[in-house]
ZAVEX-883386 format. One record per residue: residue in three letters; residue number from 1; x, y, z of N, C-alpha, C, O in turn. Coordinates in Angstrom, 1 decimal. Layout:
residues N
atom aa->Ala&i->NUM&nc1->X&nc2->Y&nc3->Z&cac1->X&cac2->Y&cac3->Z&cc1->X&cc2->Y&cc3->Z&oc1->X&oc2->Y&oc3->Z
...
end
This chain:
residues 102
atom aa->Unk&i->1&nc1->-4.3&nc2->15.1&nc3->2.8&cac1->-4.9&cac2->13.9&cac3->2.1&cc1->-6.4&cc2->14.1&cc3->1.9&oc1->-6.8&oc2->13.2&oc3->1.1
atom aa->Unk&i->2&nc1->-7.0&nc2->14.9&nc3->2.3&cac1->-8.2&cac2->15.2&cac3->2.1&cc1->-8.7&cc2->16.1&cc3->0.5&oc1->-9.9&oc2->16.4&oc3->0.3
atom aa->Unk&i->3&nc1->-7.7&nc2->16.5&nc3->-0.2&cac1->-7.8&cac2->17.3&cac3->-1.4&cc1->-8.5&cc2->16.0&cc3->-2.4&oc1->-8.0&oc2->14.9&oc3->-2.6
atom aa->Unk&i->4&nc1->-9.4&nc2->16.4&nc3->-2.8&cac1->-9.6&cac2->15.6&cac3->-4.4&cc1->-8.5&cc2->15.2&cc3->-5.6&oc1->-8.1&oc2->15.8&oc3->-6.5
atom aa->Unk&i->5&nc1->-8.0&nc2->13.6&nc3->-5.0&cac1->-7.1&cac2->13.5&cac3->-5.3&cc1->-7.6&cc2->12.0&cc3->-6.5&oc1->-6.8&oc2->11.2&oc3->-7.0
atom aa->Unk&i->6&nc1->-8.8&nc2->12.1&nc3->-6.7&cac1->-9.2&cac2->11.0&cac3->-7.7&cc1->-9.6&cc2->9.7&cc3->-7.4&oc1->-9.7&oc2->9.4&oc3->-6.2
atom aa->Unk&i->7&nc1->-9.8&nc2->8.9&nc3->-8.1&cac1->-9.5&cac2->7.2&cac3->-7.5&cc1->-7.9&cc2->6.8&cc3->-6.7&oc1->-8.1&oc2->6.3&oc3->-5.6
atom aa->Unk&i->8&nc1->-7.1&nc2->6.8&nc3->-6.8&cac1->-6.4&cac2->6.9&cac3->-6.1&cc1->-6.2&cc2->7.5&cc3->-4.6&oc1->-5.7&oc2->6.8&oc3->-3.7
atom aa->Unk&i->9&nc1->-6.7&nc2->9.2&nc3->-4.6&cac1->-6.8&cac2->9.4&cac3->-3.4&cc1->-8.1&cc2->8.8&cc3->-2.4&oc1->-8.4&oc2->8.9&oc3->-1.2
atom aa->Unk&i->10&nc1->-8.6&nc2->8.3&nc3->-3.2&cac1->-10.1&cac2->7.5&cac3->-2.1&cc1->-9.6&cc2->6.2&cc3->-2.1&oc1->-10.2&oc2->5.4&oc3->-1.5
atom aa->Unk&i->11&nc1->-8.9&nc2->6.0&nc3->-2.4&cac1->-7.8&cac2->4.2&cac3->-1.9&cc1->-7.5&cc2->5.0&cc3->-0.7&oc1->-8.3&oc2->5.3&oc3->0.2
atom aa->Unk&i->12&nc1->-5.9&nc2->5.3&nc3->-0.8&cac1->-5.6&cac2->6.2&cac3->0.6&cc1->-6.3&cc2->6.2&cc3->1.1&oc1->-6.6&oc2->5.1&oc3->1.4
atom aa->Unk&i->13&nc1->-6.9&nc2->7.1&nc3->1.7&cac1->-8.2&cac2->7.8&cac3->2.4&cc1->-8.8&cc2->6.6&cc3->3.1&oc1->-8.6&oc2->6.3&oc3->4.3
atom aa->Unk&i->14&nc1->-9.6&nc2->5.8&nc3->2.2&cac1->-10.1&cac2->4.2&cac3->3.3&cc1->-9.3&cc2->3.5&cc3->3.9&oc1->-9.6&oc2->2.9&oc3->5.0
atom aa->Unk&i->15&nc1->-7.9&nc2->3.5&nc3->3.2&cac1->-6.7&cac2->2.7&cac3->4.1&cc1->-6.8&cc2->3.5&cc3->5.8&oc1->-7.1&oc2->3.2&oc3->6.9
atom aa->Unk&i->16&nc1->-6.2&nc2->4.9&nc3->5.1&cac1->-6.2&cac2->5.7&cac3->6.7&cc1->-7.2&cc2->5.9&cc3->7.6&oc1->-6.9&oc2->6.3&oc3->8.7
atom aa->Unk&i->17&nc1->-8.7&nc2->5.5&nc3->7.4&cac1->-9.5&cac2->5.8&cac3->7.8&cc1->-9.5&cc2->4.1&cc3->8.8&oc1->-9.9&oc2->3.9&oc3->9.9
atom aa->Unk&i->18&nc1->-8.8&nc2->3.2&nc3->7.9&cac1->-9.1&cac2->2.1&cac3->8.8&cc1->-7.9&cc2->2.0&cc3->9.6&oc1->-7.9&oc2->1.1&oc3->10.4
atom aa->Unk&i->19&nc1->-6.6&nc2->3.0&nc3->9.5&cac1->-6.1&cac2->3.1&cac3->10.5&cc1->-6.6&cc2->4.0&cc3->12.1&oc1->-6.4&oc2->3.7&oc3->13.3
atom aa->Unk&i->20&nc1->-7.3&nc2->5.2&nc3->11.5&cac1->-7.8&cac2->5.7&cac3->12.5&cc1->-9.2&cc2->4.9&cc3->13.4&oc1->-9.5&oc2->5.1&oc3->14.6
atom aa->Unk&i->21&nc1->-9.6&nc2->4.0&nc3->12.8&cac1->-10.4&cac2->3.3&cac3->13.3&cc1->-9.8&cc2->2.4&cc3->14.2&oc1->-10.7&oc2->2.1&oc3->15.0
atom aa->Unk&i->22&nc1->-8.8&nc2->1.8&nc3->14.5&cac1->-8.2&cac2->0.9&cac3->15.0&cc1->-8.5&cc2->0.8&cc3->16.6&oc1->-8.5&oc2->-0.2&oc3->17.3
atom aa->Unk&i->23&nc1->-8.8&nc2->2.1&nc3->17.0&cac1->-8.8&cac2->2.7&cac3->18.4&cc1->-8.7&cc2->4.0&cc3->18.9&oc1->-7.7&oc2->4.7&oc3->18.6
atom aa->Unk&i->24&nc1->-9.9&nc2->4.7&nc3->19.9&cac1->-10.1&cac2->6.2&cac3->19.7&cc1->-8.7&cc2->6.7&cc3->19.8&oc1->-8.5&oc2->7.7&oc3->19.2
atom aa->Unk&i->25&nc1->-7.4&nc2->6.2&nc3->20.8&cac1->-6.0&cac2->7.0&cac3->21.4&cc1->-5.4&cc2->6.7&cc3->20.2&oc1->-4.3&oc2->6.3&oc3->20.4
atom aa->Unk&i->26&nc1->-5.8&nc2->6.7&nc3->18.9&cac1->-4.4&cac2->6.6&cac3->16.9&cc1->-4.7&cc2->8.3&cc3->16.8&oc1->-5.8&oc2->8.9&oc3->16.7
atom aa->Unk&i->27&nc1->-3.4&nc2->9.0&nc3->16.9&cac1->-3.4&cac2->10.5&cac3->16.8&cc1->-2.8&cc2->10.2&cc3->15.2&oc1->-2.0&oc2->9.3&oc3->15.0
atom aa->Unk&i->28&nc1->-3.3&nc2->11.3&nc3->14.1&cac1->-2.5&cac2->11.9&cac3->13.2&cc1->-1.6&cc2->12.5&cc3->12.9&oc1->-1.7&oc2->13.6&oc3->13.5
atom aa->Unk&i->29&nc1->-0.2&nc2->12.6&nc3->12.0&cac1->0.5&cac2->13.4&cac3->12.2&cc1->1.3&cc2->13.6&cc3->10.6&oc1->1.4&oc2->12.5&oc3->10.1
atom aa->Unk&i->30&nc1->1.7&nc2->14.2&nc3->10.1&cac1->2.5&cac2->13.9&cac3->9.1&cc1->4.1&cc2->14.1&cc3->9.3&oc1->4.8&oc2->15.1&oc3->9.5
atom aa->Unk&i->31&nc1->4.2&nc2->12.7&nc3->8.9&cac1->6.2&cac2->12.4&cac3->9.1&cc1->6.8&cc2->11.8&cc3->7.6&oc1->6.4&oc2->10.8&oc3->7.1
atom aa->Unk&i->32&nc1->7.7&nc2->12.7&nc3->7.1&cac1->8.3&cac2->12.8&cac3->5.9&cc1->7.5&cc2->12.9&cc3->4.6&oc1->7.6&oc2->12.3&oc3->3.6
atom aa->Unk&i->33&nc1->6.3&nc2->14.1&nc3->5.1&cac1->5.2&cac2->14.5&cac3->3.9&cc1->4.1&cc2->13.1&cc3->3.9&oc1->3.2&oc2->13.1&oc3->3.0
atom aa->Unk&i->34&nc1->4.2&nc2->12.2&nc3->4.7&cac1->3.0&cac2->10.7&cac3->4.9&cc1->2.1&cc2->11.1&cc3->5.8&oc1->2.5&oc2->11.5&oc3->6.9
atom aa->Unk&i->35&nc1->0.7&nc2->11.1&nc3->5.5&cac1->0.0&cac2->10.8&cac3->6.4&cc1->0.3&cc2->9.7&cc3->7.2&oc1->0.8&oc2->8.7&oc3->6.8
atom aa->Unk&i->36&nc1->0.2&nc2->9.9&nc3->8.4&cac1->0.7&cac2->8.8&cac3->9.7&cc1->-0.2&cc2->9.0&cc3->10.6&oc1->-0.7&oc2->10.1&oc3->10.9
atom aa->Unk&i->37&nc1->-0.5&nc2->7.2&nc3->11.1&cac1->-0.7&cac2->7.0&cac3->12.6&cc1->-0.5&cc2->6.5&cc3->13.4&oc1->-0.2&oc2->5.3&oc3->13.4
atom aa->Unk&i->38&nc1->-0.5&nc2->7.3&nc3->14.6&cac1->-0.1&cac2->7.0&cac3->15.8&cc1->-0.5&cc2->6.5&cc3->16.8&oc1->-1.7&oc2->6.6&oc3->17.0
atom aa->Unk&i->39&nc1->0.5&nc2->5.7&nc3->18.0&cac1->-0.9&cac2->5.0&cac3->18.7&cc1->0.4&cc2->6.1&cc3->20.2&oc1->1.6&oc2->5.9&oc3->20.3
atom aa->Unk&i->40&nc1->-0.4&nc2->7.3&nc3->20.9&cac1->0.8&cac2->8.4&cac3->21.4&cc1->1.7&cc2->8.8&cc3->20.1&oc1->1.2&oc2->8.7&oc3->19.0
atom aa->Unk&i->41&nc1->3.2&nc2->9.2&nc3->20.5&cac1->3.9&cac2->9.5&cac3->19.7&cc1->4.6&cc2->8.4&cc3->19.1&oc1->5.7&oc2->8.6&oc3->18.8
atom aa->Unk&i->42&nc1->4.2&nc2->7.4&nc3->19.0&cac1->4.8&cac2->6.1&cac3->17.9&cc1->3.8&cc2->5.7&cc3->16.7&oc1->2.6&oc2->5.3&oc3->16.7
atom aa->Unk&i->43&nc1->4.6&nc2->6.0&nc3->15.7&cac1->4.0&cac2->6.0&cac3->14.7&cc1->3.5&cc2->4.3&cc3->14.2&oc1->4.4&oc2->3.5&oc3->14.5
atom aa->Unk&i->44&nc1->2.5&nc2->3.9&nc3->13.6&cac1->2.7&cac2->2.0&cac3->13.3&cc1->2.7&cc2->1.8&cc3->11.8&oc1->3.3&oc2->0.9&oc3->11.2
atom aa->Unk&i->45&nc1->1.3&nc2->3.4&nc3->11.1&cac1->1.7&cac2->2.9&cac3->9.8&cc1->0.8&cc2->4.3&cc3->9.2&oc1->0.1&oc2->5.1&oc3->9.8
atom aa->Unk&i->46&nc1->1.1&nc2->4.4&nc3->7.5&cac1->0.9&cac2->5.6&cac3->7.0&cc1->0.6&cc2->4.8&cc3->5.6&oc1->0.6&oc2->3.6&oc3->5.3
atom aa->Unk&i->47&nc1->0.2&nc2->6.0&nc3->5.1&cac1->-0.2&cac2->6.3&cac3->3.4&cc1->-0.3&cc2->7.2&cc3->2.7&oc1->-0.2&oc2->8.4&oc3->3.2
atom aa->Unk&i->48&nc1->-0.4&nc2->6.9&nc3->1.5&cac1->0.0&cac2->8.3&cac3->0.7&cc1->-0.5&cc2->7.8&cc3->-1.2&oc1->-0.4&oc2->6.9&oc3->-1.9
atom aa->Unk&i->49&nc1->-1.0&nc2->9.1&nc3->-1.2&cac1->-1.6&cac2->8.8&cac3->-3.1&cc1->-0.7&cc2->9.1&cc3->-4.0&oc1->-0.7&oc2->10.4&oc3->-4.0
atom aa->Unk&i->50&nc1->0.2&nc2->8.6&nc3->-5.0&cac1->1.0&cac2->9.4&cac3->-5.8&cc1->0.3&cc2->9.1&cc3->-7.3&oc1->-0.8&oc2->8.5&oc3->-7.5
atom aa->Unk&i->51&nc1->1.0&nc2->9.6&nc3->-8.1&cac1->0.6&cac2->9.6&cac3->-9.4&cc1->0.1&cc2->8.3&cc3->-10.0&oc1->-1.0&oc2->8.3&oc3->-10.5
atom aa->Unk&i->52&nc1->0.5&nc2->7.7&nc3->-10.0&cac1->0.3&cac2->6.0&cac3->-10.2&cc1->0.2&cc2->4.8&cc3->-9.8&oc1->0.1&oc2->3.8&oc3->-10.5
atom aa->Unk&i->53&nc1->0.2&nc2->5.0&nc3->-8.0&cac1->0.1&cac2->4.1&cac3->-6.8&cc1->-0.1&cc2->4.8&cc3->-5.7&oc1->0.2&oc2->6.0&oc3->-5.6
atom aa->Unk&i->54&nc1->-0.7&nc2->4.1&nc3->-4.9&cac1->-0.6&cac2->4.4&cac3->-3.2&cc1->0.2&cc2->3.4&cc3->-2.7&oc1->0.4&oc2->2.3&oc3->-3.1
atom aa->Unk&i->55&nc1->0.7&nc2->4.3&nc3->-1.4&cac1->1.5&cac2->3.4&cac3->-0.7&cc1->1.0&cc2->3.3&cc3->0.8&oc1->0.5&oc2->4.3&oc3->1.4
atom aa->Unk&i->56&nc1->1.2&nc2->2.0&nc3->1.1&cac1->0.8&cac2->1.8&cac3->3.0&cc1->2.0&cc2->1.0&cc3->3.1&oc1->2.4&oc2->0.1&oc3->2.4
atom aa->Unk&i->57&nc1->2.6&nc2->1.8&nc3->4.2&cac1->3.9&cac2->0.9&cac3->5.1&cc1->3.4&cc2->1.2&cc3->6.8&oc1->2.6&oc2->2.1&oc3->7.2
atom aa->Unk&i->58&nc1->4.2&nc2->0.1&nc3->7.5&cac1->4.2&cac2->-0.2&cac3->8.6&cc1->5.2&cc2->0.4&cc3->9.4&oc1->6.1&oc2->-0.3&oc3->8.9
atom aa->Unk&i->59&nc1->5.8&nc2->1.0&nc3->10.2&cac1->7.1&cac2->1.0&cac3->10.9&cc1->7.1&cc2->0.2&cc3->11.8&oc1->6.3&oc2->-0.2&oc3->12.6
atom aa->Unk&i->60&nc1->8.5&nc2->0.0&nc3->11.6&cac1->8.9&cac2->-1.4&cac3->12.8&cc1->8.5&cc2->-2.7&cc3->11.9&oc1->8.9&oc2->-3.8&oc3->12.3
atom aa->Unk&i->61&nc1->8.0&nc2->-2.6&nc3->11.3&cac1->7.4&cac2->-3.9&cac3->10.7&cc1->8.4&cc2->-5.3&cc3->10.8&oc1->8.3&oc2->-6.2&oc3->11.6
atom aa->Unk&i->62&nc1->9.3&nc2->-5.3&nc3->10.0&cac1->10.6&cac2->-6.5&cac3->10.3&cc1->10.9&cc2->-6.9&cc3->11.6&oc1->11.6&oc2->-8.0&oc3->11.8
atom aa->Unk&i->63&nc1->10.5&nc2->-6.1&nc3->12.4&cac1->10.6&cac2->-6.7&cac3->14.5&cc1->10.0&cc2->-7.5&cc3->15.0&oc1->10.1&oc2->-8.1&oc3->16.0
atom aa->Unk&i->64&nc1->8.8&nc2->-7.6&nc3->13.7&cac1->7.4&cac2->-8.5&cac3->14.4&cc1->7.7&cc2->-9.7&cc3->12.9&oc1->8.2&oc2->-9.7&oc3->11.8
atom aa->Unk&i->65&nc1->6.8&nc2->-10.7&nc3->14.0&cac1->6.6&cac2->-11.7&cac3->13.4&cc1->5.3&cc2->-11.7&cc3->12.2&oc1->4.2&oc2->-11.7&oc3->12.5
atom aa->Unk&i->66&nc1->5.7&nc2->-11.7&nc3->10.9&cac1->4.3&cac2->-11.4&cac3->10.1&cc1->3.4&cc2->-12.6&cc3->9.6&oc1->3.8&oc2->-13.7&oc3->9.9
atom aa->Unk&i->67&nc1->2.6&nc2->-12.5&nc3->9.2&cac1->1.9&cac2->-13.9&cac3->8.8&cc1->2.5&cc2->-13.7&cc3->7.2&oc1->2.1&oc2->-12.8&oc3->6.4
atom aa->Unk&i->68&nc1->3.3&nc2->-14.6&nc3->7.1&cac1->4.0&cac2->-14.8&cac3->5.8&cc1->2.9&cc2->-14.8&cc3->4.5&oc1->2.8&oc2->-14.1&oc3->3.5
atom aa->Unk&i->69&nc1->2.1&nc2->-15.9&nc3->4.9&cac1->1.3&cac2->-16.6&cac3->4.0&cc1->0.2&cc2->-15.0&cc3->3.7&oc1->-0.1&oc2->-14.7&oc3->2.6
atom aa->Unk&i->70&nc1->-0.1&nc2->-14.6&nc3->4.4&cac1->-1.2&cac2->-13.4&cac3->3.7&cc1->-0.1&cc2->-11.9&cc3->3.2&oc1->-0.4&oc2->-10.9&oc3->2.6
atom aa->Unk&i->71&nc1->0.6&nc2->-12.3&nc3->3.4&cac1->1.8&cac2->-11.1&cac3->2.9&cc1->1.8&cc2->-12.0&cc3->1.6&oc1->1.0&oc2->-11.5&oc3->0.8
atom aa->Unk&i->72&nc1->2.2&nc2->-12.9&nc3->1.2&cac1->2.6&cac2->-13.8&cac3->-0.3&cc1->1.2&cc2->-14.0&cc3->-1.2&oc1->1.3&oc2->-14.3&oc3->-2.4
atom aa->Unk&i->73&nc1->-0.1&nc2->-13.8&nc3->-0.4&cac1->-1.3&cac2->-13.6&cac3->-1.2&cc1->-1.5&cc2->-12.8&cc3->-1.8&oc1->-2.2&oc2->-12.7&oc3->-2.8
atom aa->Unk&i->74&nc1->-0.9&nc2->-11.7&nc3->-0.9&cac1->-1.4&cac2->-9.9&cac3->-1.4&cc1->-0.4&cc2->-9.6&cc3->-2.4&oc1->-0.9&oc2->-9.1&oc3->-3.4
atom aa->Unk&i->75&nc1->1.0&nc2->-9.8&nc3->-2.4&cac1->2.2&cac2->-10.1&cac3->-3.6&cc1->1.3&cc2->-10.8&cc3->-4.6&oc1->0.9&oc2->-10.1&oc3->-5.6
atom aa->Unk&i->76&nc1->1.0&nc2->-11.9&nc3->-4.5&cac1->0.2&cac2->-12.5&cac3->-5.9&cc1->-0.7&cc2->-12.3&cc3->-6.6&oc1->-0.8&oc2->-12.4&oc3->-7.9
atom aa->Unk&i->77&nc1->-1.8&nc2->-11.5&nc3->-5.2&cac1->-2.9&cac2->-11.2&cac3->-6.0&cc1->-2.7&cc2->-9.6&cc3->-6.3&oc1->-3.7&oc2->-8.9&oc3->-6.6
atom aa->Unk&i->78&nc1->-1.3&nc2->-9.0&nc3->-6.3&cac1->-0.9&cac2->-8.0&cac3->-6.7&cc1->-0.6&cc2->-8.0&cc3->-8.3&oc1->-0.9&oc2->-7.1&oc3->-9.2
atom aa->Unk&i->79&nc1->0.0&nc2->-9.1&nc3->-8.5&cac1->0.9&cac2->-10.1&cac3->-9.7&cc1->-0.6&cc2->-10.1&cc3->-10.7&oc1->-0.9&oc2->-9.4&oc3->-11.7
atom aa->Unk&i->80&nc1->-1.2&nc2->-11.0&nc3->-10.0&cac1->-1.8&cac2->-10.7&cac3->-11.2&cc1->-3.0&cc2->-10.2&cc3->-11.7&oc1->-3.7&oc2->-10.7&oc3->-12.6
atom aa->Unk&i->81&nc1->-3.3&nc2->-8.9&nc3->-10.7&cac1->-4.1&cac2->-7.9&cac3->-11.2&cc1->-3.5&cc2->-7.2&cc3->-12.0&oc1->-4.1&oc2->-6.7&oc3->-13.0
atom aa->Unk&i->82&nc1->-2.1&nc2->-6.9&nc3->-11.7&cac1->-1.5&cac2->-6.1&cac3->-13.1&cc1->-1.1&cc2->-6.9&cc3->-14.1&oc1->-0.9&oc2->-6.4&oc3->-15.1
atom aa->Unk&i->83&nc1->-0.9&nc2->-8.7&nc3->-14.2&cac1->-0.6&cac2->-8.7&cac3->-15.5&cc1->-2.6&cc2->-9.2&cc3->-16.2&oc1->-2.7&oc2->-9.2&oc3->-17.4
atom aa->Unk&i->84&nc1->-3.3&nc2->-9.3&nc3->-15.7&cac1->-4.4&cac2->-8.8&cac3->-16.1&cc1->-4.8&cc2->-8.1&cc3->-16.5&oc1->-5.7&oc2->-8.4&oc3->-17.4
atom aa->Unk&i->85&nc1->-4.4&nc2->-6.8&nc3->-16.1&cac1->-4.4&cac2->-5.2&cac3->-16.7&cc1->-3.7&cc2->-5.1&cc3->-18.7&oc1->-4.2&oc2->-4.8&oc3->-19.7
atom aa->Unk&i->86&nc1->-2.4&nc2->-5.4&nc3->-18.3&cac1->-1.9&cac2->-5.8&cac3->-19.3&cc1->-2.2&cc2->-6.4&cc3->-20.7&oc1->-2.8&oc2->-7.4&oc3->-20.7
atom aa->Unk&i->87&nc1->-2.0&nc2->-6.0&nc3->-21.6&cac1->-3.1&cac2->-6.8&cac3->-22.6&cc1->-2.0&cc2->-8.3&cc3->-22.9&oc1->-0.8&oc2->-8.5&oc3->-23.2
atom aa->Unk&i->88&nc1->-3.1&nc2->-9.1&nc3->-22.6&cac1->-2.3&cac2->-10.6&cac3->-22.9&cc1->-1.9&cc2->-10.4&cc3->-24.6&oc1->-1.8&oc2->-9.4&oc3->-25.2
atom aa->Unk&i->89&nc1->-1.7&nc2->-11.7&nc3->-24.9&cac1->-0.6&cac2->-12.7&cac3->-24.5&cc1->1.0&cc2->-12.2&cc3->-24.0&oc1->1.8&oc2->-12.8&oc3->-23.2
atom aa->Unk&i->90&nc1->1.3&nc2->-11.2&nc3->-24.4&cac1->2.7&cac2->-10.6&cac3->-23.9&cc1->2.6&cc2->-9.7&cc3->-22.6&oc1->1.5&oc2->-9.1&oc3->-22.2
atom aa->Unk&i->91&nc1->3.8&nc2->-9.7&nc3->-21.9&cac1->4.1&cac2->-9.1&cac3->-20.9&cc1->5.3&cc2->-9.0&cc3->-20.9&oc1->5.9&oc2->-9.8&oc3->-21.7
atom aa->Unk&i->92&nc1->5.8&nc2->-8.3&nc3->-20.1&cac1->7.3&cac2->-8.1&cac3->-20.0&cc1->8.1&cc2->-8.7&cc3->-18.7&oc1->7.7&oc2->-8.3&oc3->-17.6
atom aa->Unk&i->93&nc1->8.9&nc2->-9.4&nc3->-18.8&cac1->9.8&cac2->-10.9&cac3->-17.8&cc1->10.4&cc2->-9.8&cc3->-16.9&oc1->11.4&oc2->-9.4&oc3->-17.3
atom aa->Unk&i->94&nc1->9.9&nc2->-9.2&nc3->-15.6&cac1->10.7&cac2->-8.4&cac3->-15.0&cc1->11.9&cc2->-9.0&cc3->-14.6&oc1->12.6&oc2->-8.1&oc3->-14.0
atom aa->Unk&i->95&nc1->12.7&nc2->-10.6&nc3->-14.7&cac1->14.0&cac2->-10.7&cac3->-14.3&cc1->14.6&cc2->-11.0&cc3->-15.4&oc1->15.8&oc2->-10.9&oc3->-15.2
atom aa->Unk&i->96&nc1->14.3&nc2->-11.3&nc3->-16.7&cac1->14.8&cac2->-11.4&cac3->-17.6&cc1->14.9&cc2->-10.4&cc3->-18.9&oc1->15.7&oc2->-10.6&oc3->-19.8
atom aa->Unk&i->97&nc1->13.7&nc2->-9.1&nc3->-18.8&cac1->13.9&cac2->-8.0&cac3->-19.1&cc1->13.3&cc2->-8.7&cc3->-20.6&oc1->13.8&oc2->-8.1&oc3->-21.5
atom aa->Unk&i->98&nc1->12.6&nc2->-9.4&nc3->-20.9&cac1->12.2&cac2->-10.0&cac3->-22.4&cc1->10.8&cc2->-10.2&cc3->-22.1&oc1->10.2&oc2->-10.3&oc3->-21.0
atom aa->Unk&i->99&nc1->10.2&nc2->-10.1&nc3->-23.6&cac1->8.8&cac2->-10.3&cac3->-23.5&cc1->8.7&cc2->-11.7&cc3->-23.9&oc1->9.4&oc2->-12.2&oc3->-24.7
atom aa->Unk&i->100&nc1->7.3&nc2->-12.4&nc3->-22.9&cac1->7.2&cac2->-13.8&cac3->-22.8&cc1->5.5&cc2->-13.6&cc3->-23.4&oc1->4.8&oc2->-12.6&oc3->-23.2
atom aa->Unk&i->101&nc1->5.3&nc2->-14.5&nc3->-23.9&cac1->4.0&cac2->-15.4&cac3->-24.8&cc1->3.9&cc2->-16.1&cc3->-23.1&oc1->4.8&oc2->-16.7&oc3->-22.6
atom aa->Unk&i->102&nc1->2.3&nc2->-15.9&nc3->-22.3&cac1->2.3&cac2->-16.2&cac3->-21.5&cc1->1.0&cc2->-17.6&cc3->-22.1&oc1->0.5&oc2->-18.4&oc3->-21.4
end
């Protein structure tokens, strides 16, 4: 994850970096081609830069209790940085598969 991987790879890269910050005992490792960290050999959470997104997942995550409400902020303010992106007034209805006059 350290290759010059663009704007994208410097998203990554800060995510991981604020995983390894978490506490000096977060060992690195890579599990199913993801950068991963570890707190020992249990992995908590990883990242990775692809062509058109980065991804951060958690393992185990569904076991724990999450704070709903900041999970449904980051969904939203996910929502609508990309239809922002988007040139208004149209977008595309991802359940209805039609373009809507927003």
């Amino acid at each position: 994850m350290h290759e010059d991987t663009g704007e994208l790879g410097a998203i990554a890269q800060r995510w991981f970096q604020t995983m390894r910050n978490c506490r000096h005992d977060v060992r690195e490792i890579l599990h199913d081609g993801h950068p991963t960290a570890c707190v020992g050999d249990a992995a908590f959470a990883y990242v990775n830069a692809f062509k058109e997104h980065v991804n951060v997942g958690f393992f185990r995550g569904t076991e724990r209790d999450l704070d709903a409400m900041a999970l449904t902020k980051l969904i939203v303010t996910a929502y609508s940085d990309m239809k922002g992106r988007i040139q208004p007034p149209y977008f595309r209805d991802p359940v209805l598969g039609t373009f809507n006059e927003d």
